[in-house]
MARLO-723600 format. One record per residue: residue in three letters; y negated, x negated, z negated of N, C-alpha, C, CB in turn. Coordinates in steps of 0.1 Angstrom, whole numbers, padded with zeros to 4 digits, always signed. Glycine has a CB too. Layout:
! residues N
AlaYXZYXZYXZYXZ;...
END
This chain:
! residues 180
Unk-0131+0034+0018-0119+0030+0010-0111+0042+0007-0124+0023-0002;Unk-0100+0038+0004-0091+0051+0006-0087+0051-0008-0078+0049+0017;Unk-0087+0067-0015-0085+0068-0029-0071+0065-0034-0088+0081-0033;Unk-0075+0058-0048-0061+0053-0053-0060+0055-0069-0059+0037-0050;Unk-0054+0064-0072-0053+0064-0088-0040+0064-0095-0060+0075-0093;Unk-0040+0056-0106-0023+0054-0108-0027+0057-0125-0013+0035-0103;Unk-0015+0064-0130-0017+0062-0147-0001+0053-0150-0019+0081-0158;Unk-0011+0046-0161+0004+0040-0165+0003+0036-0178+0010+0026-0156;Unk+0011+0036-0184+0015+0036-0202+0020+0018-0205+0033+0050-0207;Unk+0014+0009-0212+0015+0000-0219+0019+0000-0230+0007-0004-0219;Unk+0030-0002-0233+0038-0003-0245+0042-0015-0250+0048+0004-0244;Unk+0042-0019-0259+0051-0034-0261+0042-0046-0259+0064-0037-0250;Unk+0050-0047-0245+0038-0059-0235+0034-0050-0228+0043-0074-0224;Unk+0022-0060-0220+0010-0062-0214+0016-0062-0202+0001-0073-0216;Unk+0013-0050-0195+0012-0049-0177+0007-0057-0169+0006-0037-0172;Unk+0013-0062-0159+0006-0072-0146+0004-0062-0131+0020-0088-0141;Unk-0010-0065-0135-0007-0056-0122-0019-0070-0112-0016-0033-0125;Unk-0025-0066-0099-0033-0068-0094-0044-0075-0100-0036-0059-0090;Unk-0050-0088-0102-0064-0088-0110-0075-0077-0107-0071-0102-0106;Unk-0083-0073-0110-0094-0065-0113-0101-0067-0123-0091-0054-0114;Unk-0113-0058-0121-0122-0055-0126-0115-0047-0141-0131-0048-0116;Unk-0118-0050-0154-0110-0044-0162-0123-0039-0173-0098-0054-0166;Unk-0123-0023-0177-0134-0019-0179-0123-0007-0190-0146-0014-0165;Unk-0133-0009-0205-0124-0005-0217-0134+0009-0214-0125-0017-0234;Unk-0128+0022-0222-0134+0035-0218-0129+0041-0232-0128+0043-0201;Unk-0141+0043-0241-0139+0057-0253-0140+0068-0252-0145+0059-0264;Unk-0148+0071-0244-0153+0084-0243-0170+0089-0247-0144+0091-0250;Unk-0175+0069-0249-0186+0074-0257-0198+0071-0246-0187+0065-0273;Unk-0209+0070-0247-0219+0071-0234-0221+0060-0233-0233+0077-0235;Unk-0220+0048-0241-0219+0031-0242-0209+0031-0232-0213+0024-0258;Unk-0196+0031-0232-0182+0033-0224-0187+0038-0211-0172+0046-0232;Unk-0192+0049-0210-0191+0057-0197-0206+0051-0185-0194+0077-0203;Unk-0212+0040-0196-0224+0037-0188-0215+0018-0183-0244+0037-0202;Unk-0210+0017-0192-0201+0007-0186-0192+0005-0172-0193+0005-0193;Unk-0183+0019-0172-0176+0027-0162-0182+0023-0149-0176+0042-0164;Unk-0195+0028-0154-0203+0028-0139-0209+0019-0135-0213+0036-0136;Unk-0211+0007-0142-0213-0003-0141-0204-0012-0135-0216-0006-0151;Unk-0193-0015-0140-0183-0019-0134-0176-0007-0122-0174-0024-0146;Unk-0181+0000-0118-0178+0007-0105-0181+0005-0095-0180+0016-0105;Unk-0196+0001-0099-0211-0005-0090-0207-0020-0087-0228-0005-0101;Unk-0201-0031-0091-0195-0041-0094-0181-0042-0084-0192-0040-0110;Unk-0169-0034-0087-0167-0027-0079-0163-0026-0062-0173-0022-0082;Unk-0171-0020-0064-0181-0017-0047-0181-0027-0044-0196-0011-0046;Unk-0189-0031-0050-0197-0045-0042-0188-0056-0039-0209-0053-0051;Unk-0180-0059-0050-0169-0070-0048-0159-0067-0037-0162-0073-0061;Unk-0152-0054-0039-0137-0054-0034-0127-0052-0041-0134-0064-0029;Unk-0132-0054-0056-0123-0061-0064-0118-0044-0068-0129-0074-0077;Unk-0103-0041-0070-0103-0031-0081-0107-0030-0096-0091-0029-0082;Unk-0107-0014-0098-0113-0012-0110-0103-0009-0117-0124-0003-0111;Unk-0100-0015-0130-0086-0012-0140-0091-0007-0150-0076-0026-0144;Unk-0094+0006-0151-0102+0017-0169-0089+0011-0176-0103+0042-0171;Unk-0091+0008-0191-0082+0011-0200-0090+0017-0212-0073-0001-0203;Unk-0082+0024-0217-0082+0031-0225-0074+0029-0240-0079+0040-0217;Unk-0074+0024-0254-0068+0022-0263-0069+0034-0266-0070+0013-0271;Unk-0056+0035-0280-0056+0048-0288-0052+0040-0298-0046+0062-0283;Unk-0052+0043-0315-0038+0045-0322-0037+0053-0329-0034+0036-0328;Unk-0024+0052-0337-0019+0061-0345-0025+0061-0355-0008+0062-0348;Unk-0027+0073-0361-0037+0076-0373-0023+0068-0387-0042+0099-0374;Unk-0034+0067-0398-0027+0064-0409-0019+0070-0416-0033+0062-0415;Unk-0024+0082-0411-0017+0094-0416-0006+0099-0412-0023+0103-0417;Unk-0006+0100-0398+0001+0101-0387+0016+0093-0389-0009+0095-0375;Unk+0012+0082-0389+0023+0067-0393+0031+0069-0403+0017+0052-0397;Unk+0021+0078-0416+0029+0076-0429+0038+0085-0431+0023+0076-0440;Unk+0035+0097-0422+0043+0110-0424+0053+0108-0409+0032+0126-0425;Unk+0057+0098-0404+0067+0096-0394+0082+0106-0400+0070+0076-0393;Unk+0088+0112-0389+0102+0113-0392+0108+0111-0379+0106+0128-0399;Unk+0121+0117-0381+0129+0117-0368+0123+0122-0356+0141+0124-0369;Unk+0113+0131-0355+0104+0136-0341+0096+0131-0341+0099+0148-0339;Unk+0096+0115-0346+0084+0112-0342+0082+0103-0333+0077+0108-0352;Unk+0094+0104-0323+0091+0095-0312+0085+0109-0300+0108+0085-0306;Unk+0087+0120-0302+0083+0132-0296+0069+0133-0298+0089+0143-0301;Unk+0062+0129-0312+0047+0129-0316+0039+0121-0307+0046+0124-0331;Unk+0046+0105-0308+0036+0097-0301+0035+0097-0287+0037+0085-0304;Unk+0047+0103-0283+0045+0107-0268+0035+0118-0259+0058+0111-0265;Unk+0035+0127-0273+0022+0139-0272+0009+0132-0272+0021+0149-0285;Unk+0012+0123-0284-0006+0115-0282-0009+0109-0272-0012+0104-0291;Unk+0001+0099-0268+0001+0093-0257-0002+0102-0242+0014+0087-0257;Unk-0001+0114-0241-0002+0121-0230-0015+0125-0233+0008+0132-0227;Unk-0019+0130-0244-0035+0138-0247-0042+0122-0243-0039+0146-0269;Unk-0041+0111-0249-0048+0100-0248-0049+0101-0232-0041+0088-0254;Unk-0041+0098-0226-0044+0097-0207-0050+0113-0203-0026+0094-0196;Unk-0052+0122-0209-0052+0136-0204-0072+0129-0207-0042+0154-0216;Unk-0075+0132-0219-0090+0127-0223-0093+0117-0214-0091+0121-0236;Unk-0086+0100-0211-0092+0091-0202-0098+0094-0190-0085+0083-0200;Unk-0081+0100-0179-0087+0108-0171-0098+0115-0170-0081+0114-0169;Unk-0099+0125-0176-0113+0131-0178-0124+0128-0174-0116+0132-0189;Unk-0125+0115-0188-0136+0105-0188-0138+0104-0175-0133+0092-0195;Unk-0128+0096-0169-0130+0086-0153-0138+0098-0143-0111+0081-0143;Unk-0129+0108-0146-0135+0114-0133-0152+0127-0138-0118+0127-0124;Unk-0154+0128-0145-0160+0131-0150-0177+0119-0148-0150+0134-0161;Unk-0175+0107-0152-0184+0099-0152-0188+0096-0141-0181+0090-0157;Unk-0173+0092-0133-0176+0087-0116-0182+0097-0105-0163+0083-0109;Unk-0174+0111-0110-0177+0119-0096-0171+0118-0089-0186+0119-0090;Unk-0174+0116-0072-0172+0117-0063-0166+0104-0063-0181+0121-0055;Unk-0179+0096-0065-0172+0082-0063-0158+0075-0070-0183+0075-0067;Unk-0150+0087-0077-0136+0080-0084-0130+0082-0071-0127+0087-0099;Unk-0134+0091-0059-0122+0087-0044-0126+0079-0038-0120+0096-0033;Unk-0136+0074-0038-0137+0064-0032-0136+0047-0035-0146+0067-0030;Unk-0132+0051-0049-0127+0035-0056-0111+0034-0057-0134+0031-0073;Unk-0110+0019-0057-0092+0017-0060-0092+0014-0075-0082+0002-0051;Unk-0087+0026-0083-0088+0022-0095-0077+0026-0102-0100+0026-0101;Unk-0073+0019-0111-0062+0023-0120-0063+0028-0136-0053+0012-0119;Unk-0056+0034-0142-0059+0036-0154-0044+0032-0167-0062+0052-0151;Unk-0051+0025-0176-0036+0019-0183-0041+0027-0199-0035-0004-0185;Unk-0030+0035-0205-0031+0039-0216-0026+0029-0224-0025+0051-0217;Unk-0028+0023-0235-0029+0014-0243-0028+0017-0259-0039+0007-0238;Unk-0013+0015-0266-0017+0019-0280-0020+0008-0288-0005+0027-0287;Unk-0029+0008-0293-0031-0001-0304-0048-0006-0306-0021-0015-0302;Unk-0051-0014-0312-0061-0019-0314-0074-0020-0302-0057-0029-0318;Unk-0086-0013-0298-0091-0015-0286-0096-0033-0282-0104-0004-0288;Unk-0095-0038-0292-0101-0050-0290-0093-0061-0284-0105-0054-0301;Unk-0080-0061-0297-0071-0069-0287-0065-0064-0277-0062-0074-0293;Unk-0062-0052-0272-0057-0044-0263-0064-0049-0246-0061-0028-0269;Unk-0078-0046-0248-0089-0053-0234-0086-0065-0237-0109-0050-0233;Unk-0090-0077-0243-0081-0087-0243-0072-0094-0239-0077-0086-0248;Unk-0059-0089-0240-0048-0089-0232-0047-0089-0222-0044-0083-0232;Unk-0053-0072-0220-0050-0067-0208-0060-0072-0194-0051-0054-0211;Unk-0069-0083-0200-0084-0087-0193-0079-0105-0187-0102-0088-0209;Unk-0065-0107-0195-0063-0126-0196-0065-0126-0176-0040-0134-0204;Unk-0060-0124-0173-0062-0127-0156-0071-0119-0144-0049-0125-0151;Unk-0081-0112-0154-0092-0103-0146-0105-0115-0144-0098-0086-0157;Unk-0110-0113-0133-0122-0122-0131-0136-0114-0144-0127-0121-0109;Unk-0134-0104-0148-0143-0097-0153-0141-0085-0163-0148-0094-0144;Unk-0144-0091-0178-0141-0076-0185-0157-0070-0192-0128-0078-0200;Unk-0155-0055-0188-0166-0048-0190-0163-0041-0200-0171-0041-0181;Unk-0174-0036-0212-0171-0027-0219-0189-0023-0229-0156-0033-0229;Unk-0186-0011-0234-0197-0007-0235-0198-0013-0250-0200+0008-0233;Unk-0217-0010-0255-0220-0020-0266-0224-0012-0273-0227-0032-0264;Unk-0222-0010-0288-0228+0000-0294-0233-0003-0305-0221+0010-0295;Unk-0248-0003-0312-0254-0006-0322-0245-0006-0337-0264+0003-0321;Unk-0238-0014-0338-0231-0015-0355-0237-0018-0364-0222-0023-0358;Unk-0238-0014-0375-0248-0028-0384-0242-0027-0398-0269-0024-0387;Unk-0246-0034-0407-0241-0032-0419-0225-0026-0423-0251-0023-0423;Unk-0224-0015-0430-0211-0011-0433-0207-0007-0423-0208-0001-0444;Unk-0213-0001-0415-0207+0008-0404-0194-0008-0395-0226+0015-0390;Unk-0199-0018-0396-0201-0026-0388-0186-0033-0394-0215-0032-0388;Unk-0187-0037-0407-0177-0042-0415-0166-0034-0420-0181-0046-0424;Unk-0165-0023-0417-0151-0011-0418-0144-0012-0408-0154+0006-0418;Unk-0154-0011-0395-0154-0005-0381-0146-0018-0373-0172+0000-0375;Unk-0156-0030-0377-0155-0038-0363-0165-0036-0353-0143-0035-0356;Unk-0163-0048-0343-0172-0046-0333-0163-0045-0320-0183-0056-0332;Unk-0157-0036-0313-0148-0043-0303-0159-0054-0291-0139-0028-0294;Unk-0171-0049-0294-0176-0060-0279-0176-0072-0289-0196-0057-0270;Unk-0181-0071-0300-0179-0085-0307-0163-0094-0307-0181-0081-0323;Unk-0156-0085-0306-0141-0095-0305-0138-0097-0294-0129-0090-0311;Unk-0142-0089-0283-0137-0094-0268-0146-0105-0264-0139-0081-0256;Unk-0155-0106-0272-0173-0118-0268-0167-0125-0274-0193-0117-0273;Unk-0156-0131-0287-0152-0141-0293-0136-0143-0286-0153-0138-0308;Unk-0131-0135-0281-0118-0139-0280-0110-0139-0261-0109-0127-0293;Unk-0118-0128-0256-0114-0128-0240-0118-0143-0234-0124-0114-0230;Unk-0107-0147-0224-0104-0156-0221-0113-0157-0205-0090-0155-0223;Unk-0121-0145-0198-0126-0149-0190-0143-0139-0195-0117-0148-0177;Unk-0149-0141-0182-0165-0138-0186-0162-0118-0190-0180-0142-0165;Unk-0175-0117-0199-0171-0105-0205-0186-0101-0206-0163-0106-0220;Unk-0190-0091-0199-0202-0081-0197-0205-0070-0210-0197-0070-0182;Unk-0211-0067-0216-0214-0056-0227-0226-0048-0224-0217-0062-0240;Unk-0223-0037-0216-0232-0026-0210-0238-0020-0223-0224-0015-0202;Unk-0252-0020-0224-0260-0009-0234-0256+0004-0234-0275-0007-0231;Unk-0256+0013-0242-0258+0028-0237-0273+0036-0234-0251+0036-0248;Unk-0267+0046-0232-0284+0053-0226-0295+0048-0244-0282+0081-0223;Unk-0304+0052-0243-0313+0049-0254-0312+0063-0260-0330+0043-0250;Unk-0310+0062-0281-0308+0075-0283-0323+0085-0280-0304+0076-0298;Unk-0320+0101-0284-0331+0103-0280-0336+0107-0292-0331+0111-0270;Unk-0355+0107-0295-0358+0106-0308-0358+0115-0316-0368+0103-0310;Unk-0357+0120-0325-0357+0130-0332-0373+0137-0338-0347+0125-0341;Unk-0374+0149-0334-0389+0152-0337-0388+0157-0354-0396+0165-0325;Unk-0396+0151-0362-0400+0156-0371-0410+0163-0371-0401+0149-0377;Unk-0412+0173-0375-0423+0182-0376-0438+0179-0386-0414+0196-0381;Unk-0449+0175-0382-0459+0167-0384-0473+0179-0392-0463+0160-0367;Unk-0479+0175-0400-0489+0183-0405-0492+0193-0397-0500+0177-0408;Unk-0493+0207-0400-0499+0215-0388-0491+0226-0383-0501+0205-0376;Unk-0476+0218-0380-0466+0223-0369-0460+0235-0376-0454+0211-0364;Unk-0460+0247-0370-0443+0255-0380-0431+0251-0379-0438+0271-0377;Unk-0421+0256-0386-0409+0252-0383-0403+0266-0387-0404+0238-0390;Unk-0391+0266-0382-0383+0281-0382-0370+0271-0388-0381+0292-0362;Unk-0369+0281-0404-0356+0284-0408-0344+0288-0405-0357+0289-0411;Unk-0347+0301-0399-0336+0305-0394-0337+0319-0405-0323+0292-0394;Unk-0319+0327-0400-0327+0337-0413-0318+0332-0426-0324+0358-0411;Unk-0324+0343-0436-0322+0343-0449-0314+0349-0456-0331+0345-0453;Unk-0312+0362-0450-0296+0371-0450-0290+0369-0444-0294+0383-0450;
END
């Protein structure tokens, strides 16, 4: 297959491009185990692979708007696709030349954003990450809202398993570190 990578900025409305494979990307190992999942998917089908990527504007960001601040969001907007990229090629390797894939920068909400951007994909992937409690009710779940609201079948990749943390057990030393 012959390499194909396009970036393109979603503003307003929702881009039509090609149906694809449409696979949401944070940067987090949930995300990046999805990537490859739907890469593998991919492959196999034919189908292109469409990463998107959400961002938004911080609260803070919004409140302190002035006249340069169509200059601001254009900076984020560029760091946002500078990071995705990354991600993509970074996760894939080699194999991002060998896939037809596209990349859509997306400002706003990650949930409704894959959403959207998923209404005419045979398939939306995205990674799934343990929420619970408060974390859960501040945060949101984006796999929870795309599993309630995307309009076609919707995949939720695990991430790797964390790794355990050793506590140090009767017996064991442990080093401080120094003291001056």
């Amino acid at each position: 297959m012959t390499s194909h990578h396009a970036d393109h900025m979603a503003t307003g409305s929702c881009l039509r491009l090609t149906p694809g494979i449409v696979v949401g990307l944070d940067g987090s190992a949930s995300s990046k185990a999805a990537l490859r999942w739907a890469a593998t998917q991919s492959r196999m089908t034919g189908l292109p692979l469409r990463v998107v990527h959400a961002w938004q504007v911080t609260p803070l960001a919004a409140a302190v708007a002035h006249p340069n601040a169509g200059e601001y969001f254009e900076a984020e907007a560029a760091d946002a696709r500078a990071r995705a990229t990354h991600w993509v090629l970074e996760t894939l390797g080699d194999a991002a030349k060998e896939l037809h894939w596209t990349l859509d920068i997306a400002e706003g909400s990650a949930g409704p954003v894959l959403v959207a951007l998923s209404q005419d994909a045979p398939l939306l992937v995205l990674g799934s990450k343990v929420h619970t409690g408060i974390r859960r009710a501040v945060q949101g779940s984006v796999s929870h809202y795309c599993l309630s609201h995307a309009a076609g079948p919707v995949v939720a990749v695990p991430g790797p398993p964390a790794e355990p943390v050793h506590t140090p057990g009767a017996g064991e030393l442990t080093t401080v570190g120094p003291l001056f």
